[in-house]
C-alpha positions in Angstrom: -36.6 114.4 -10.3 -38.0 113.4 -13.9 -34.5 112.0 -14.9 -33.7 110.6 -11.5 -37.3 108.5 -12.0 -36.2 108.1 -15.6 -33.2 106.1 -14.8 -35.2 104.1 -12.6 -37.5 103.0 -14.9 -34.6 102.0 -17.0 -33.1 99.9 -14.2 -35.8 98.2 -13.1 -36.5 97.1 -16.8 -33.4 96.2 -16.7 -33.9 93.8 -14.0 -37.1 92.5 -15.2 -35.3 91.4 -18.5 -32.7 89.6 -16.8 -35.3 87.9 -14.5 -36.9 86.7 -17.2 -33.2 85.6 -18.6 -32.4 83.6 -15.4 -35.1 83.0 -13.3 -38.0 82.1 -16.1 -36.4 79.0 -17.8 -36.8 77.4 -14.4 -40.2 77.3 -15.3 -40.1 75.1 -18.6 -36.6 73.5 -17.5 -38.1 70.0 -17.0 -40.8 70.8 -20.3 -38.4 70.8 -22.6 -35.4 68.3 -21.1 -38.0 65.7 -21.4 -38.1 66.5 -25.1 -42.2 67.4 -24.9 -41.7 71.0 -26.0 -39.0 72.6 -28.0 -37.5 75.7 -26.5 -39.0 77.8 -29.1 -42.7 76.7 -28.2 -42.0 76.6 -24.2 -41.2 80.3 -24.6 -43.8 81.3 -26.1 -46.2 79.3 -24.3 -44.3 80.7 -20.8 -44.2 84.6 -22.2 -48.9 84.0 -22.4 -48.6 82.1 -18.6 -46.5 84.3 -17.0 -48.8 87.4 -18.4 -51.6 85.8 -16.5 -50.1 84.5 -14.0 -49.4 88.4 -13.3 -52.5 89.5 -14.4 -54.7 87.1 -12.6 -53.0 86.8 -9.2 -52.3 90.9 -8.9 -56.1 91.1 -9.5 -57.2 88.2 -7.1 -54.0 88.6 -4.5 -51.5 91.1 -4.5 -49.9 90.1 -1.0 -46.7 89.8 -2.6 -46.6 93.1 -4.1 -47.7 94.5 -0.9 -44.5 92.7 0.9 -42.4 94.1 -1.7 -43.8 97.6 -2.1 -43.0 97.7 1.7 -39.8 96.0 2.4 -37.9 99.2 3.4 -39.1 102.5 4.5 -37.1 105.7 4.7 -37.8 109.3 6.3 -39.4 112.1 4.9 -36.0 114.1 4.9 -34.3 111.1 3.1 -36.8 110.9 -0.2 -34.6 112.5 -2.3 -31.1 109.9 -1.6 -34.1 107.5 -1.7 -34.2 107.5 -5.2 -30.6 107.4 -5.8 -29.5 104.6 -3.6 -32.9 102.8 -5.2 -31.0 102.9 -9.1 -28.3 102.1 -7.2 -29.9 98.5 -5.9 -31.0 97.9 -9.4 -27.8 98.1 -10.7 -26.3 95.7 -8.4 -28.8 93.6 -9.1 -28.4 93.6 -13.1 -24.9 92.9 -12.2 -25.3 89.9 -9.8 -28.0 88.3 -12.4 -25.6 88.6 -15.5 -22.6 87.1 -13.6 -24.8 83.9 -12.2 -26.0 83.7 -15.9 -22.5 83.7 -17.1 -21.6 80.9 -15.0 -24.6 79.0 -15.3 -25.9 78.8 -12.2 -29.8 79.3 -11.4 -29.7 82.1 -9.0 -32.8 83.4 -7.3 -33.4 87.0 -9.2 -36.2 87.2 -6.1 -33.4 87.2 -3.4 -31.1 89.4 -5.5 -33.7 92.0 -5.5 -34.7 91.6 -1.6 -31.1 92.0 -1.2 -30.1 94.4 -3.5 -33.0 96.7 -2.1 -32.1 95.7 1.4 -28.6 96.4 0.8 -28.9 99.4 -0.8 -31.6 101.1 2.2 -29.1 100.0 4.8 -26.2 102.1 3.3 -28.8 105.3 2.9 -30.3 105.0 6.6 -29.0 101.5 8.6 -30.8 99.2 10.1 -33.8 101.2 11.0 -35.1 101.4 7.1 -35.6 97.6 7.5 -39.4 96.8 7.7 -38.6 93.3 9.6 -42.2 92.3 9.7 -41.9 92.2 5.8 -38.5 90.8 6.1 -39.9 87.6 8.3 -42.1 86.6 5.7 -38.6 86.3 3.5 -37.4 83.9 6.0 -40.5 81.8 6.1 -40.3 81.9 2.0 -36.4 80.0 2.3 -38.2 77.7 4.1 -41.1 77.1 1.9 -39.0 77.2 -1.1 -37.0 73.8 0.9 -40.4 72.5 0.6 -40.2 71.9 -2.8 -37.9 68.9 -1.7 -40.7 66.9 0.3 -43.2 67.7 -2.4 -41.2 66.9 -5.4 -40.5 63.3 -3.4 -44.2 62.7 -2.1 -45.3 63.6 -5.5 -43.6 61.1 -7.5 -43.9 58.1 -5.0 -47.8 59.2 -5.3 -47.7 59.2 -9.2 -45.7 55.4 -8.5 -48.1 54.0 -5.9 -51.2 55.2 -8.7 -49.4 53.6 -11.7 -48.9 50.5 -9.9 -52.5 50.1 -8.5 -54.1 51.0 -12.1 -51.7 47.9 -13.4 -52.6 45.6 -10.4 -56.7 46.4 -11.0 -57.1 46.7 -14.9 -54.1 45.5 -17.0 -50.3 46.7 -16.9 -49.6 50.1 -18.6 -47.3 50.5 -21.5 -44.3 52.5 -21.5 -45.5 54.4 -24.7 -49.0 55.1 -23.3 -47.6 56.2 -20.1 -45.4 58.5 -22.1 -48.1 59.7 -23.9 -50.2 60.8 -20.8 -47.7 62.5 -19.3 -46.4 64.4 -21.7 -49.8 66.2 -22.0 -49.3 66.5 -18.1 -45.9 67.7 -18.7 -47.4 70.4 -20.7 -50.2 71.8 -18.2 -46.8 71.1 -15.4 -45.1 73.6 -17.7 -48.1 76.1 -17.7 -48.9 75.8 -14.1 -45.1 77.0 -13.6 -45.0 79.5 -15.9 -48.5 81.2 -14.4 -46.8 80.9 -10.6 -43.9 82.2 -12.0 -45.7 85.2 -13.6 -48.0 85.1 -10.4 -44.6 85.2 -7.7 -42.1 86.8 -9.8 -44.3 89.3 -11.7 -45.6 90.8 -8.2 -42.6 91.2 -6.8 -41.4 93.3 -9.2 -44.4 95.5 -9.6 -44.3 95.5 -5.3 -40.3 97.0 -5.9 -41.8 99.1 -9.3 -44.6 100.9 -6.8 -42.0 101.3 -4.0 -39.4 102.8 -6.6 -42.4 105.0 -8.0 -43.6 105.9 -4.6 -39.8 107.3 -4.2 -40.2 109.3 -6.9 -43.4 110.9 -6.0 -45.6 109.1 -8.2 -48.4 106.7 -6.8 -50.2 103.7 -8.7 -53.5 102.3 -7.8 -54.1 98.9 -8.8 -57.4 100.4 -10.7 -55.1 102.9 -13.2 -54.2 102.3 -16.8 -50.1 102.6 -15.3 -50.8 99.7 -13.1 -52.0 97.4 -16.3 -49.2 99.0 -18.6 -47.0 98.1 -16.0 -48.6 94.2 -16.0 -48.1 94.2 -19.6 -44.6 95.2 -20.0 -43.5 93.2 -17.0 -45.1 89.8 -18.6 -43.3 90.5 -22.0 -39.9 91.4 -20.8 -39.5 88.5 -19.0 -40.5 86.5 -21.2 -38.2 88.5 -24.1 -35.2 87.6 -21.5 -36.1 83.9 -21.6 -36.4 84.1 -25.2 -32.8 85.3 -25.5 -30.3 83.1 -22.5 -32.5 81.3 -21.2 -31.2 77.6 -22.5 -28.1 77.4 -20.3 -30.3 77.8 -17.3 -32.7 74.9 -18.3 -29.8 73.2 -19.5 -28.4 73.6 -15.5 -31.7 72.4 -14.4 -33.6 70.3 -16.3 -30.0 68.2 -17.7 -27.4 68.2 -15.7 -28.9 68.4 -12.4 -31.2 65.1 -12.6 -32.4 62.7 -15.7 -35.6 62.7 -15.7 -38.2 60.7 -16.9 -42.0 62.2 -18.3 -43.5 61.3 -15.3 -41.1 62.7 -12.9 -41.2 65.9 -14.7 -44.9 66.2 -14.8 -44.3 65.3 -10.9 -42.1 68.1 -10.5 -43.7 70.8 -11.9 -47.3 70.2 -9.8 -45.0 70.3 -6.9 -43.5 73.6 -7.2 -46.7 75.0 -8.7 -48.4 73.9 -5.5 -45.8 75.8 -3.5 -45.8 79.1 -5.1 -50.0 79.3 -5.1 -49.6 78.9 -1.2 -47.1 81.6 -0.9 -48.9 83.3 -3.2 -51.7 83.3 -1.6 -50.3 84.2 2.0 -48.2 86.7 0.4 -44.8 84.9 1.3 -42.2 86.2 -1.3 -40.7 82.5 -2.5 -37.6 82.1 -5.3 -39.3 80.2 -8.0 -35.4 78.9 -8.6 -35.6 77.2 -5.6 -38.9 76.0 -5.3 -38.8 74.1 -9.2 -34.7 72.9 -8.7 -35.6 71.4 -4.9 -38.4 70.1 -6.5 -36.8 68.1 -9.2 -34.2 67.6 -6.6 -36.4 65.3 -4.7 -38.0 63.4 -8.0 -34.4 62.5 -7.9 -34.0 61.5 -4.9 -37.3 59.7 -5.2 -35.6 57.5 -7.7 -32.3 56.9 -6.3 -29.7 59.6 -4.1 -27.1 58.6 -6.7 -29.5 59.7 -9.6 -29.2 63.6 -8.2 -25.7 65.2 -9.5 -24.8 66.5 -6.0 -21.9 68.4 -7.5 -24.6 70.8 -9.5 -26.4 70.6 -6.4 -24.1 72.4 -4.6 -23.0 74.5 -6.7 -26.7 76.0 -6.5 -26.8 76.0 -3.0 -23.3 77.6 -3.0 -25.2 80.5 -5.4 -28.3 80.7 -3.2 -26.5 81.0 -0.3 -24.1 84.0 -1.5 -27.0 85.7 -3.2 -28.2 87.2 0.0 -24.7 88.8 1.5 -23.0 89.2 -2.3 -25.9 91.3 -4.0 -26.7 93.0 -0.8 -23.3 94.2 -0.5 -22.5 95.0 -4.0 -25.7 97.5 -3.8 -24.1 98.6 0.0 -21.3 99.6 -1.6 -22.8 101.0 -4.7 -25.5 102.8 -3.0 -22.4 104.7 -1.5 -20.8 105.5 -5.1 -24.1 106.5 -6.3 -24.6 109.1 -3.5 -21.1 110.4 -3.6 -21.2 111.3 -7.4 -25.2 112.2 -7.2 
C-alpha cells in the first residue's frame, strides 16, 4: 500500500507539471503576444495568480473539486485494483499531454484527466464506476467552454461601441493612449486568467489528488495542513511547467491563431475569466484551453472571419475532439497492462 500510494503521488505530480506545461500559457497567451509582458514576467506573475486562484476559490468554493473527487466510484472489494488502474490513468495522461505539447497543439489537460480517469475506471469495473451525475456537469462545461466564442465577440464590439462614443462626446482617442490603457488592462486580463486558471485547474486536480488519496486509504479535510501542502505544491508546479515549455503553446495561441491588437486582448482575457468564475462557482469542470482560445477566436471574428487562421483552428478542435476517446483509451488499455503485471 505505501509504495502503490507512493507512485501515485509521483504521477499525479507528474500531471500537474505538464498541466502547467500545456494548459497554463493559455493563460498569459494574449499577455505576452501583444508585447505587454515578457514571458519571463508573465510567468512569474501567472505562478502568484494561479496560487491564489487555488487558494482563494478551494477556500470560498470547492464545487469543482467536489465533481472531481467524485467522478468515479468503485466497490469495496475493488479498492485495491483501484489504486493501480488510478497510476495507470495518470500515466496515460502524462503521455497524451507530452505528445499534444510536442505538436503544438493546446490540448485540454482538464479533459485528459476526466478521460484518463474515466478510461481507466471503466477497464477496472465498466460502466457502472461512472458517477453520470458528475459526468453531466462535463457536458454542460463543453458547452460553456463554446461560450467563450459569444463572449470573446460581444466583448470586443462592447470595448468598440465604448471607444467610439468617448470619441464622439469628448475628443477622438489616440492610438498611443489607447495603447497605453489597455495594456494595463491587458495586465489585470492576464491576472484574472491566471487566478481562474489556478481557481478551475488547481481544483480539479486536488478533486482527482483526494479521490487518488481516498483509494489509498488516506482522507484529507479541507481544514488539514495536507490539504494546504497540497495547495502549495499544486500552485508551484504548474507554474514550474509553464516556466519550462510553455512558449510554443502561447506561441499556438496568442500568434498564430489570431493577430491581435491590445484592446482585443484585454477583450479576450475578461471573457474567458468571466466564464471560468461562473463555472467555478457552479462547480462545472471547464477546459481553460477552450474557454481563452474560443475566446480569442471570436475577438477575431469580431474583426473580420478572414483575420482567424482557420487552419490552427481546426487543428485545435481536431485535438479537443480526440482528447476525450484518445486519452480515455490509452488509460483503457493501460489500466489493463497495469493490472496484469500488478
Amino acid at each position: 500500500m505505501p509504495t502503490a500510494f507512493f507512485i501515485i503521488v509521483i504521477l499525479m505530480f507528474a500531471v500537474i507539471f505538464v498541466n502547467g506545461w500545456t494548459d497554463a500559457p493559455n493563460a498569459i497567451a494574449t499577455v505576452v503576444s501583444t508585447r505587454v509582458m515578457s514571458p519571463k514576467a508573465a510567468v512569474k506573475m501567472a505562478v502568484v495568480f494561479n496560487f491564489l486562484g487555488v487558494l482563494v476559490m478551494t477556500y470560498v468554493n470547492s464545487k469543482v473539486a467536489d465533481t472531481l473527487s467524485e467522478i468515479v466510484t468503485f466497490r469495496d472489494d475493488q479498492q485495491d485494483q483501484a489504486l493501480v488502474v488510478f497510476a495507470a490513468a495518470m500515466f496515460a495522461i502524462v503521455i497524451w499531454a507530452v505528445a499534444a505539447w510536442y505538436f503544438g497543439i493546446p490540448t485540454s489537460e482538464s479533459h485528459a484527466l476526466i478521460a484518463g480517469v474515466t478510461g481507466a475506471a471503466i477497464a477496472l469495473g465498466g460502466a457502472d464506476s461512472i458517477n453520470m451525475d458528475k459526468w453531466k456537469l462535463v457536458i454542460i462545461g463543453l458547452l460553456v467552454s463554446l461560450l467563450g466564442f459569444v463572449m470573446g465577440y460581444i466583448s470586443v464590439k462592447l470595448i468598440e461601441w465604448i471607444m467610439k462614443l468617448i470619441s464622439y462626446v469628448f475628443k477622438p482617442i489616440n492610438r498611443t493612449s489607447a495603447n497605453k490603457f489597455f495594456s494595463g488592462g491587458q495586465v489585470f486580463g492576464a491576472m484574472a486568467m491566471s487566478f481562474m486558471h489556478g481557481a478551475q485547474d488547481g481544483q480539479k486536480f486536488i478533486g482527482t489528488f483526494i479521490l487518488g488519496m481516498s483509494l489509498a486509504g488516506k482522507n484529507v479535510s479541507q481544514n488539514s495542513w495536507e490539504y494546504t501542502i497540497l495547495i502549495v505544491l499544486c500552485s508551484l508546479l504548474m507554474g514550474i511547467g509553464t516556466s519550462v515549455g510553455g512558449y510554443r503553446i502561447i506561441k499556438a495561441v496568442g500568434m498564430d491563431m489570431v493577430k491581435i491588437d491590445k484592446y482585443q486582448g484585454f477583450g479576450a482575457d475578461i471573457a474567458a475569466s468571466i466564464c471560468l468564475l461562473l463555472s467555478s462557482l457552479t462547480g462545472i469542470p471547464v477546459s481553460t484551453t477552450h474557454t481563452k482560445t474560443t475566446a480569442i477566436m471570436g475577438v477575431g471574428a469580431a474583426k473580420s472571419i478572414r483575420s482567424v487562421n482557420w487552419g490552427i483552428v481546426g487543428e485545435m478542435f481536431s485535438a479537443w475532439i480526440l482528447t476525450f476517446p484518445g486519452c480515455g483509451l490509452i488509460a483503457f488499455v493501460m489500466a489493463k497492462v497495469f493490472m496484469h503485471i500488478f
